[in-house]
N, C-alpha and C positions, 0 to 999 in steps of 0.2 A: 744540438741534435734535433730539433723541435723547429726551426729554422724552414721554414717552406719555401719552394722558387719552383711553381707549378709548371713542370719543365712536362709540358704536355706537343704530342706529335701535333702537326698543324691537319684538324679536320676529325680529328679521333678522338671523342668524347671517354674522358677515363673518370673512372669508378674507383674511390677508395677502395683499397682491398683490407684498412682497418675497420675496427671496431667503431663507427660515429661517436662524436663526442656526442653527450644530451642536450637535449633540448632544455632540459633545466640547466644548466652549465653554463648555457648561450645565456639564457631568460639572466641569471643570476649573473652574469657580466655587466649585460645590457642594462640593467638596474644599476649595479655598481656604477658603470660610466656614464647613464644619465643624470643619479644625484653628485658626483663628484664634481663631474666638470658644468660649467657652465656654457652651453653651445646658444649664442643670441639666435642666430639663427630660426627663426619660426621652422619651415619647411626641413631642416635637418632634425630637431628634437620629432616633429609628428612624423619625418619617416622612419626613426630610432623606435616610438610610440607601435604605431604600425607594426612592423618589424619584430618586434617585442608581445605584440599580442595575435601575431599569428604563425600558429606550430606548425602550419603545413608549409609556410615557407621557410619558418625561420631551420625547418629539419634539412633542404638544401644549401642552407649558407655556412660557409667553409670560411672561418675565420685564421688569416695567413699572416707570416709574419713580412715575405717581401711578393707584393702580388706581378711582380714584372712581366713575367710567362705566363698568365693565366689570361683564358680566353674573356671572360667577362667578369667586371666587379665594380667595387666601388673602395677610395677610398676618403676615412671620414680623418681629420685632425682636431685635436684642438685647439684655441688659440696661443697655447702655449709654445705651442712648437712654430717653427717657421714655413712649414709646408703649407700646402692647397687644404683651405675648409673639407670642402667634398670636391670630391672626382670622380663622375659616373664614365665607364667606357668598357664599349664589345667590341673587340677586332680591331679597327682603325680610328673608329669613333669616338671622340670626346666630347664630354660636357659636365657642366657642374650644375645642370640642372635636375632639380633633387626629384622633381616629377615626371622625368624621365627612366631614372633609376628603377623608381616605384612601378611603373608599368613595366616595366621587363622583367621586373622579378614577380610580379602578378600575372602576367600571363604568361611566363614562361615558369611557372614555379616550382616545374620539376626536375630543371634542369638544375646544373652546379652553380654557385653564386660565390663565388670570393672576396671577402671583405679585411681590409689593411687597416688596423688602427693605430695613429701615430696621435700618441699623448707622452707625455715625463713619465718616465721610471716605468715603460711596457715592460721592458724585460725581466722589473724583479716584479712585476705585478702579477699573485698566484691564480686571481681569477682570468685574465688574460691568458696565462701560461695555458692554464687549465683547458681552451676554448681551443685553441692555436693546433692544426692542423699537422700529423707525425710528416715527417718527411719524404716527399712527394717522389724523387730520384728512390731511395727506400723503396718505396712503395711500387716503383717503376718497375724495379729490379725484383721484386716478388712476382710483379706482373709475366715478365719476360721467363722467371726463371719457372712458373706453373705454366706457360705455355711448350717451355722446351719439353717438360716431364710429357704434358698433353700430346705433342708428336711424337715423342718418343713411343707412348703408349702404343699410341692409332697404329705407330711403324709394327711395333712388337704383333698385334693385332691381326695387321694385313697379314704380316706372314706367316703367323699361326692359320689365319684362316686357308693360303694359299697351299701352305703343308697338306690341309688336310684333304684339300681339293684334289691334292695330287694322290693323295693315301688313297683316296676315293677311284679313284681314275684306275688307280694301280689294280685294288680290289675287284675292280666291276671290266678289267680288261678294255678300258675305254680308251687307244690309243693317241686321240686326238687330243682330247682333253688332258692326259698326262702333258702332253709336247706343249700345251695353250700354257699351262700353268706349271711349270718347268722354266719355260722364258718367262713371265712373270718376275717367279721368284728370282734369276739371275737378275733381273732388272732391279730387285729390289735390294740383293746384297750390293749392289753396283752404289747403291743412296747412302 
């Protein structure tokens, strides 16, 4: 359930419509996984460092379990696993250069930032769990389904207002304006 695949429209920046995980949540991972594992790496530990002491970024970083579909991220492993160390990449762009990473989430740090962590045992790991982003499709489908009610509204709206336009018209012997908003409303039971 927990399971993310940031099935995002290409070009259309989306907004969790959850509750954020915290910022202490992220901080108390990121502690967790920098004393556990041993990353040799200099530039990967000080961009974890970084990362870790600062809330104004670390409040955009979206920690995901498979980052496939997602516009921009990085992902970090350990040596344990057999993947890529790090993997910085926006759109078509790759690199595992770690100070590349850093500046795009520094200048850009109010944007979304998706981050993949492949170590042993992520999935019974509870602080991990804990960090890992509700499911994105989920979340899609809230999206879609608070936009239908939204036209729905505006629709119910229009023709409440055009009713009354014509209630108007009718009251005030205004024949033109009956006939304008008469055709209206047929147009709009016609949607």
């Amino acid at each position: 359930m927990k399971e993310t695949k940031c099935n995002m429209l290409r070009g259309v920046e989306y907004y969790f419509m959850k509750i954020p995980v915290s910022i202490q949540k992220k901080k108390d991972f990121l502690q967790w996984f920098m004393q556990t594992y041993n990353i040799e790496a200099y530039e990967m530990n000080w961009f974890l460092q970084e990362l870790l002491e600062n809330e104004r970024v670390l409040f955009h970083v979206h920690f995901v379990q498979e980052i496939q579909y997602c516009p921009k991220g990085i992902i970090i492993s350990t040596d344990e696993t057999n993947d890529v160390n790090f993997l910085f990449f926006k759109e078509n762009v790759q690199t595992n250069d770690v100070y590349t990473a850093y500046h795009e989430l520094h200048l850009y740090y109010n944007e979304a930032f998706y981050i993949q962590m492949n170590f042993p045992y992520s999935k019974q790991n509870n602080l991990y769990q804990n960090v890992l982003e509700n499911e994105i499709s989920y979340d899609y489908k809230m999206k879609e389904q608070t936009e239908e009610i939204l036209t729905h509204l505006l629709y119910e709206g229009k023709v409440k207002y055009v009713k009354k336009e014509i209630d108007n018209a009718l009251a005030n012997g205004n024949v033109e304006k009956f006939l304008h908003y008469s055709t209206i409303l047929k147009t709009l039971d016609l949607v």
